[in-house]
C-alpha positions as CSV (number, residue, x, y, z in Angstrom):
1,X,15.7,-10.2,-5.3
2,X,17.4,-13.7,-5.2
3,X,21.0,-14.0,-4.0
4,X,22.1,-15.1,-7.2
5,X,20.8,-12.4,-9.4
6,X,22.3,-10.2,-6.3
7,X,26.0,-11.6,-6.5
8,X,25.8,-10.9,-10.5
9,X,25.2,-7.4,-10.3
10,X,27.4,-6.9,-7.6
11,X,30.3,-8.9,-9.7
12,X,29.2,-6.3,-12.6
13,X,29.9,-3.7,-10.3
14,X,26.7,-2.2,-9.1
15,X,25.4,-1.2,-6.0
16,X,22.5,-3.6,-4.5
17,X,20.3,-2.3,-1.7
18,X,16.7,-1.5,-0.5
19,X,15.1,1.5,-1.3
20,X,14.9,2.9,2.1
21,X,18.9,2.9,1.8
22,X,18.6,4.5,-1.4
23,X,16.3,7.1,0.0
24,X,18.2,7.2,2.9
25,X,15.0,7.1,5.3
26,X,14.6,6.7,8.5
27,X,13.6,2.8,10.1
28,X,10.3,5.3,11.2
29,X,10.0,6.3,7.9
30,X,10.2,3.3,5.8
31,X,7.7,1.8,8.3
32,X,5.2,4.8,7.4
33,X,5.4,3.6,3.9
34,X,5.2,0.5,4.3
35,X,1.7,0.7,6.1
36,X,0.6,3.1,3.7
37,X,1.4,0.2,0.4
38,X,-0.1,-2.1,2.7
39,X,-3.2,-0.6,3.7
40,X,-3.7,0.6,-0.1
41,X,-3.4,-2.5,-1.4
42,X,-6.2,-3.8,1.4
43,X,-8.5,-0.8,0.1
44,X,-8.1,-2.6,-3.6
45,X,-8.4,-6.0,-2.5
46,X,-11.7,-5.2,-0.6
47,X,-13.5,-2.8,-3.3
48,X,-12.7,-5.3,-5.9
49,X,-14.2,-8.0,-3.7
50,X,-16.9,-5.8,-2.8
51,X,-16.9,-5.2,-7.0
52,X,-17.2,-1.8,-6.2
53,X,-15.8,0.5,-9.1
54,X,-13.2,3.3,-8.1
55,X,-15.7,5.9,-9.2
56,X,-18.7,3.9,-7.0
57,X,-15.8,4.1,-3.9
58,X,-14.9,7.8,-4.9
59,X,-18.9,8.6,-4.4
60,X,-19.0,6.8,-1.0
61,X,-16.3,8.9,0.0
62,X,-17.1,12.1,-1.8
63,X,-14.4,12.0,-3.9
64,X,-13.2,11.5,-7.0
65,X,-12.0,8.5,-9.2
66,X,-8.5,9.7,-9.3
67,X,-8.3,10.4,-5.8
68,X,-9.1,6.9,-5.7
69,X,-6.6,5.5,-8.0
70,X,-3.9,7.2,-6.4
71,X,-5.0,6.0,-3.2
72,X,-4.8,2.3,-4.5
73,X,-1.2,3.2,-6.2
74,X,0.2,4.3,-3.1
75,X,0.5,8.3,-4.0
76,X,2.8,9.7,-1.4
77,X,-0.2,12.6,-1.5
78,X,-2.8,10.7,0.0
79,X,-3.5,10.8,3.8
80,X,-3.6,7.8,6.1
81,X,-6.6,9.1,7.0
82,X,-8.3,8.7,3.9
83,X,-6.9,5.3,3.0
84,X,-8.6,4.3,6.1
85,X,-11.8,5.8,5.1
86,X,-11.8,4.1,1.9
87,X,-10.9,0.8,3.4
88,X,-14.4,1.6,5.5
89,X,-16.0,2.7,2.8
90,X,-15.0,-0.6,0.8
91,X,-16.2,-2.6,3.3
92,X,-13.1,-3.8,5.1
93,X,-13.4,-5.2,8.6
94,X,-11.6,-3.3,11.9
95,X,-9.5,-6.9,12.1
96,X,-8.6,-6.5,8.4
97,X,-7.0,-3.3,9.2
98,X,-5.7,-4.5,12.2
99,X,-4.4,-7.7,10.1
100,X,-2.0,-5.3,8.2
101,X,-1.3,-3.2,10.5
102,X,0.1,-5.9,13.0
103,X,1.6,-7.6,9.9
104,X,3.1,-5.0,8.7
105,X,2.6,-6.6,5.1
106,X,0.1,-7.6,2.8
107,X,-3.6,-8.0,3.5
108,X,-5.3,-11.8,3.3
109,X,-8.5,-10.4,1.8
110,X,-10.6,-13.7,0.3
């Protein structure tokens, strides 16, 4: 959010803040969800590179479609371990995953 747009609602009287203050989570915490967004978002950018469907994906992994789009949405539900698994599955690279992981933000997938 810009600084602008930040001073107005604060002049209005609202609270402004992240959404790990909001939660009230831990530095360890936030962290864990940010990897998760980040490595979910890596899985989509690669299986629509790949042009791999979510249902082709969910077959390579033995899953299912939905499993798959709420892997890609971020679904508090889903295991690191399976977002990984897809990213494999996908076609990622170990230095993509490394990439985001090291970054700690979003994946450069051409």
């Amino acid at each position: 959010m810009d600084s602008r747009k930040r001073r107005k609602l604060r002049a209005a009287g609202w609270r402004v803040g992240s959404a790990k203050d909001f939660l009230g989570l831990t530095p360890d915490e936030a962290a864990l969800i940010d990897l998760k967004l980040s490595l979910a978002s890596l899985v989509r950018s690669v299986r629509q590179r790949a042009k791999l469907s979510q249902q082709a994906l969910a077959e390579r992994l033995g899953s299912s479609q939905s499993r798959v789009a709420k892997l890609e949405a971020g679904d508090e539900s889903v295991s690191l371990d399976l977002i990984v698994k897809a990213a494999f599955a996908a076609g990622a690279k170990k230095s993509e995953l490394a990439q985001v992981i090291s970054r700690g933000g979003r994946p450069s997938v051409r």
